[in-house]
C-alpha positions as CSV (number, residue, x, y, z in Angstrom):
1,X,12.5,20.9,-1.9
2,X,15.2,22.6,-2.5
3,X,18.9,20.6,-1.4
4,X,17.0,17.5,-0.6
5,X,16.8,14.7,-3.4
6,X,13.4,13.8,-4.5
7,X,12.9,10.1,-3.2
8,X,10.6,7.5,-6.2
9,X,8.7,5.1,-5.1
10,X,10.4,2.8,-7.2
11,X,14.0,3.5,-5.4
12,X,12.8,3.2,-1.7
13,X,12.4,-0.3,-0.3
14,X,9.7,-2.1,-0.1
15,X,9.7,-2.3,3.6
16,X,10.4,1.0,4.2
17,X,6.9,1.7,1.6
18,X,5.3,-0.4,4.4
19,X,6.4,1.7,7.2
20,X,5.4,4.3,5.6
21,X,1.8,3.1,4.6
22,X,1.5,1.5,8.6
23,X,2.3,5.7,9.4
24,X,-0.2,6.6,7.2
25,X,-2.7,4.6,8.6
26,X,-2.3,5.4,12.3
27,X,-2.3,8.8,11.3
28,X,-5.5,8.7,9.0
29,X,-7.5,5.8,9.9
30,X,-10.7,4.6,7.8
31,X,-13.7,6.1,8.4
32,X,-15.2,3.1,7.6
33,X,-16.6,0.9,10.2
34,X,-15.7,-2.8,9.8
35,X,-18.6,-5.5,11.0
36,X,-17.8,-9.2,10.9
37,X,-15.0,-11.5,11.4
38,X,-11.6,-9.7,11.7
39,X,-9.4,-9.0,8.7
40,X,-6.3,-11.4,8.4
41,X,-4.3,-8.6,6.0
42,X,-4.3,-4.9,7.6
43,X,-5.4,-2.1,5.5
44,X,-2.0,-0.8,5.0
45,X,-0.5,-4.1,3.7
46,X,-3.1,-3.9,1.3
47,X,-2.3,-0.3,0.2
48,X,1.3,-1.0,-0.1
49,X,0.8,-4.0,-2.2
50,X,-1.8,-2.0,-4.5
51,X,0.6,1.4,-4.6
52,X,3.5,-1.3,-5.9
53,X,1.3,-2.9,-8.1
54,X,0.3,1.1,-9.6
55,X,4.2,2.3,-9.6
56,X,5.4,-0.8,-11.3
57,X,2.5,-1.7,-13.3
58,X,2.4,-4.9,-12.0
59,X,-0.9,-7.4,-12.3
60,X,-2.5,-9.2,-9.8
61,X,-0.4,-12.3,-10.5
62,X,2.6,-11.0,-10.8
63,X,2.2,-8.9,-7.2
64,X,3.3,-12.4,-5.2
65,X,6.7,-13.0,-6.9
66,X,7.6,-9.4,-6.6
67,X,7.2,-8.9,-3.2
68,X,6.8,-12.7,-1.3
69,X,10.8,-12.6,-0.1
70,X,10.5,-8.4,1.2
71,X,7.3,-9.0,3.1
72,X,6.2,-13.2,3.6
73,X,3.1,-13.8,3.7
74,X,0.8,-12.1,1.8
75,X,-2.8,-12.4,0.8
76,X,-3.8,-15.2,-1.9
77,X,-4.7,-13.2,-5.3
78,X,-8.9,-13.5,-4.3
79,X,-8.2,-12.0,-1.2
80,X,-6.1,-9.1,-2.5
81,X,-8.6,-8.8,-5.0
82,X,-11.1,-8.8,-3.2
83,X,-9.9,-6.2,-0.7
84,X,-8.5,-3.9,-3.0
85,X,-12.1,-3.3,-4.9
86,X,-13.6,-2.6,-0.9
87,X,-11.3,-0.1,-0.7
88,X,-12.4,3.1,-2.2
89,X,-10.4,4.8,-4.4
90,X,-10.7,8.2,-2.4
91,X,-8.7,6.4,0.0
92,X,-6.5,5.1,-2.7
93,X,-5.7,9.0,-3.8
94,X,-5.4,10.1,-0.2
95,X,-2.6,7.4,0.3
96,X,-0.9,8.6,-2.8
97,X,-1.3,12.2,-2.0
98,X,0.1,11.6,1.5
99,X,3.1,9.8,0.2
100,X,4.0,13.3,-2.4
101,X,3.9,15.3,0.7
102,X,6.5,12.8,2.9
103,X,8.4,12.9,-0.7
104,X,8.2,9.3,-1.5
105,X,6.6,9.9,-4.7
């Protein structure tokens, strides 16, 4: 990448980490099928929240604070919970993965 700075995950914003994990979901969408009552919280709210929580080495409780003024409303800490342990972590590393190749990382 030669006379292109290197973009952290840590200096982009955190709505433009959104954007990019809304991208990366359109372009690559689960293969799993979902059954039930729709979700409240899309899949790529989730993964932003849990790729912030990774970069910053945040915890669960500290995830709200950090992020409640950039993005509103956000999942309880259950519910973020919750959904980040259905996700699997191949999914997780695919995310991450995608974001080193659009330079984010």
């Amino acid at each position: 990448m030669e006379g292109r700075a290197r973009m952290r995950l840590t200096t982009i914003p955190i709505h433009q980490i959104l954007s990019l994990a809304q991208q990366f979901c359109k372009e690559r969408p689960s293969r799993k099928k979902k059954f039930g009552r729709p979700l409240i919280y899309p899949e790529y709210l989730i993964l932003t929240l849990f790729a912030l929580k990774q970069v910053y080495r945040l915890s669960y409780r500290q995830i709200p604070s950090f992020v409640r003024d950039e993005l509103g409303n956000i999942p309880c800490l259950s519910t973020l919970h919750y959904r980040v342990k259905k996700i699997e972590q191949e999914r997780f590393e695919e995310f991450l993965r995608w974001l080193s190749k659009k330079g984010a990382l």
